[in-house]
Structure formats: C-alpha cells, structure tokens
C-alpha positions in Angstrom: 90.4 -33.3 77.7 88.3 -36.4 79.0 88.2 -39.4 76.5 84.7 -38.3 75.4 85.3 -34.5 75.0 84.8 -33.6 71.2 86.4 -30.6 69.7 84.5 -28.3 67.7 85.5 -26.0 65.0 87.6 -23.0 65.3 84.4 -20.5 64.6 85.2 -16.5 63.0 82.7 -15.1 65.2 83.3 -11.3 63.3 83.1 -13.2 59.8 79.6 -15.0 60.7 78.2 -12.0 63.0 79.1 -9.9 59.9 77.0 -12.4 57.6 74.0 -12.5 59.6 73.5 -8.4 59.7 74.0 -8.6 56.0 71.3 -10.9 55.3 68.6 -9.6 57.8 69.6 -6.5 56.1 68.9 -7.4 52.4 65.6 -9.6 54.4 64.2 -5.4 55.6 65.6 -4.2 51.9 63.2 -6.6 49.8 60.4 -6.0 52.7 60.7 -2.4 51.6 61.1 -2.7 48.2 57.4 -4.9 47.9 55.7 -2.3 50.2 56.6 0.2 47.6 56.0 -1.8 44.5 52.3 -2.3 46.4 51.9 1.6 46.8 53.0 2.4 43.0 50.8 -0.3 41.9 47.8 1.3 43.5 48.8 4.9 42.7 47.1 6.4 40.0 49.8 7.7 36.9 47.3 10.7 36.3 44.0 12.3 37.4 41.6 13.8 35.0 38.5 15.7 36.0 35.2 16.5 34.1 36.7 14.2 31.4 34.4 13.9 27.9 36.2 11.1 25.8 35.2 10.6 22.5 35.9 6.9 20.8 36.0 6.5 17.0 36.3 3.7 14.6 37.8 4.6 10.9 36.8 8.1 11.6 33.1 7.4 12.8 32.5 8.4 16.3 31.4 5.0 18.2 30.2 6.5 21.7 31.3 8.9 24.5 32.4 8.8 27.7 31.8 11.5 30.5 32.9 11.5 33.9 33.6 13.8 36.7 36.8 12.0 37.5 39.4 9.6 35.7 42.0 7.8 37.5 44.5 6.3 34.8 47.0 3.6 35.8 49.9 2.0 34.1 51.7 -0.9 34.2 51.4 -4.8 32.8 47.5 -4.4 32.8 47.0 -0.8 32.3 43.3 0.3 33.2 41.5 3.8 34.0 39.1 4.2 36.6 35.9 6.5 37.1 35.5 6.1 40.8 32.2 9.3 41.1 30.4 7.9 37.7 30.2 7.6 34.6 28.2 8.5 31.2 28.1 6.6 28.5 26.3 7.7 25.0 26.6 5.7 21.8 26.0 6.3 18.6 24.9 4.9 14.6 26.9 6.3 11.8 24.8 8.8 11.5 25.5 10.2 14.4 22.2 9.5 15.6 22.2 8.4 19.5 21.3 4.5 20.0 21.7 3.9 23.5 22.6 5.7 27.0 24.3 3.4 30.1 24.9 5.7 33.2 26.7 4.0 36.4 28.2 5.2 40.2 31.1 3.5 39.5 33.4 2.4 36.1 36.1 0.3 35.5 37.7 0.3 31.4 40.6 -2.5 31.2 42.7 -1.2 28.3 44.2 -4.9 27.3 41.0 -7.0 27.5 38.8 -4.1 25.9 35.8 -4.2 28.6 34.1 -1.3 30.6 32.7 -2.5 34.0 30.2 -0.6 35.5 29.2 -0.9 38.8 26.5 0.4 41.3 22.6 1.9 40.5 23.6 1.1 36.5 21.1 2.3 34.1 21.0 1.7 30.4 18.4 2.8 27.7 18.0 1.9 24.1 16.7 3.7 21.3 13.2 1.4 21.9 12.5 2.7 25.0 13.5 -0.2 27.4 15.6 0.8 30.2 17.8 -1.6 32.1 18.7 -1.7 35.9 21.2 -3.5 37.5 24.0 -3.4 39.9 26.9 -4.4 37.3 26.8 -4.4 33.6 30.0 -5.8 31.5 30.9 -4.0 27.7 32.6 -5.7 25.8 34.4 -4.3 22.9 36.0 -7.0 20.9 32.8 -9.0 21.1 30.6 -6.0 21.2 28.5 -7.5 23.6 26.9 -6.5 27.0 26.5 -9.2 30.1 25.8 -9.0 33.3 25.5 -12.0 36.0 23.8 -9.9 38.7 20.0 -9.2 38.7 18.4 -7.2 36.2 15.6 -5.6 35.6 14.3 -4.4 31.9 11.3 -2.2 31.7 9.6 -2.1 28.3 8.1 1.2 26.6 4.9 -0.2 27.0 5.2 -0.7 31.0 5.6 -3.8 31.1 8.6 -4.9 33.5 10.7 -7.9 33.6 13.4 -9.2 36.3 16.1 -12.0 36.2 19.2 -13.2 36.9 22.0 -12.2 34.4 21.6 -11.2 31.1 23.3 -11.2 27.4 23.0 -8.2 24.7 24.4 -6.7 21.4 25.9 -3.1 22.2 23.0 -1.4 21.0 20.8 -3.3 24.0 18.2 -3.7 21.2 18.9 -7.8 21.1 19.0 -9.2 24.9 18.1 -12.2 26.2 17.3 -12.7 30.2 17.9 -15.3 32.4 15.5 -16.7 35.2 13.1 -14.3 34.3 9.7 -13.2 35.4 7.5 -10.4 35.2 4.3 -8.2 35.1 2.8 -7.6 32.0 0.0 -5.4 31.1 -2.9 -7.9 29.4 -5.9 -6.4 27.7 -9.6 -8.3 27.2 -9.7 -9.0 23.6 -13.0 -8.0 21.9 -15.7 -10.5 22.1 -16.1 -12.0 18.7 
C-alpha cells in the first residue's frame, strides 16, 4: 500500500444487507398498520335504520330522537352519527311536547354530551317561534343550545329577526341573539 492508503474495516456485507431488508420491512409494516388503524377509525361499529330513540331521566322521558339512519362508532371518543337527518322532539314531565329541532345532518358525541346538527336546521318552541340556521349545538350537561352561525328566529306574531350566533335554555323559550336586526310589524296607536 502507498504511505497514504488507509484501511478500512473488514465489512459483513450478508449481516448489514440482512439489517437493512429488516428495517425497510418493519418501515412498510407500521405504514400498513396506520392505513388500517385510519380505515377502523372511520368505519362505522354498527348501522341502524329508521332508528326512534327515546332518552329518559329518573324515569321521565326527556326527548326523542328519529332518524332514518344511525352510524355508531367506538373507540376513545365514541360518537353516533345521523348522516340523512334527524328529528328531534322534547318534552315537560308531563309529557307534554315543548320543542321540535329537525336538521340534514346530526352529530351526538357520547363523552362531551352535545348533539350537533348541521344543514337547513329548524327548531320550534312551544311559543311559536321557529328558528333557522345552518348549525345549532345541544348541550346536555349545560342544557343549553348555541350556535355561532347565522340565525334567524321568526316570532308567532310575524315578526322576524336575524343575527349572528345565538344562546338558549333547551326549551328555546329563553334565547338571546347576537348582532341582530329585524322587521317588525308596528301598528298606529289610537289618537288620544
């Protein structure tokens, strides 16, 4: 060798070849293993058609739930979906019905107690006021309604008002509006 020659070390060419195909085989293994944890994730546990739940509280029904097609999912954050609509009645302890919410689209989140409804939502009370919006947010634990998108309430009387997200007890029969205007209905008062 010439004075400048270094020598390098004696390689196992089978031993390192033999490492390589093992790890670019466990590399495709785990690539295959997250495609299928992201299929069973999105894969629905069970599928329910022309489903009428009914919800109760110490033995009182609360409201019910129709829909032409439930989509139940498990997991960490379990959650059943009602992707062709949704009904929603509820009712006092008297059985008596209080309020109606119907939607295109429904979303119920077992482990956070909320019901999202989505697309040409519609919700009466037992006033007469019917609101419109594109989402509407229940609430359970805080048995509250809210939306952030725009709403529209139309009284019994006519009159109609429109905003921009919007707060309410369950029963709808306590809201508040947000950035609201609207046409009201005035009458002349009587000359005195």
């Amino acid at each position: 060798m010439h004075g400048g020659a270094k020598h390098l070390p004696k390689v196992c060419w089978p031993a390192l070849l033999t490492g390589l195909l093992l790890l670019s085989a466990c590399e495709n293994d785990l690539k295959k293993v997250q495609e299928i944890s992201a299929v069973d994730v999105s894969t629905p546990v069970e599928r329910y058609t022309d489903v009428n739940i009914i919800y109760s509280d110490s033995a009182k029904v609360k409201f019910q739930v129709l829909a032409p097609l439930l989509l139940q999912y498990t997991g960490n954050k379990p959650y059943n979906e009602m992707p062709k609509g949704v009904n929603i009645t509820l009712f006092d302890k008297d059985l008596n019905k209080i309020g109606n919410l119907t939607a295109d689209y429904a979303i119920q989140r077992e482990d956070e107690k909320t019901i999202q409804c989505r697309k040409n939502v519609v919700a009466r009370n037992d006033k007469g006021e019917t609101f419109k919006s594109d989402e509407l947010i229940w609430d359970q634990n805080s048995k509250q309604m809210h939306s952030s998108k725009e709403v529209q309430i139309t009284m019994a009387n006519g009159d109609i008002m429109n905003g921009t997200g919007f707060q309410s007890d369950q029963t709808l029969n306590h809201w508040t509006i947000n950035q609201s205007t609207g046409i009201f209905s005035v009458t002349d008062a009587p000359a005195q």
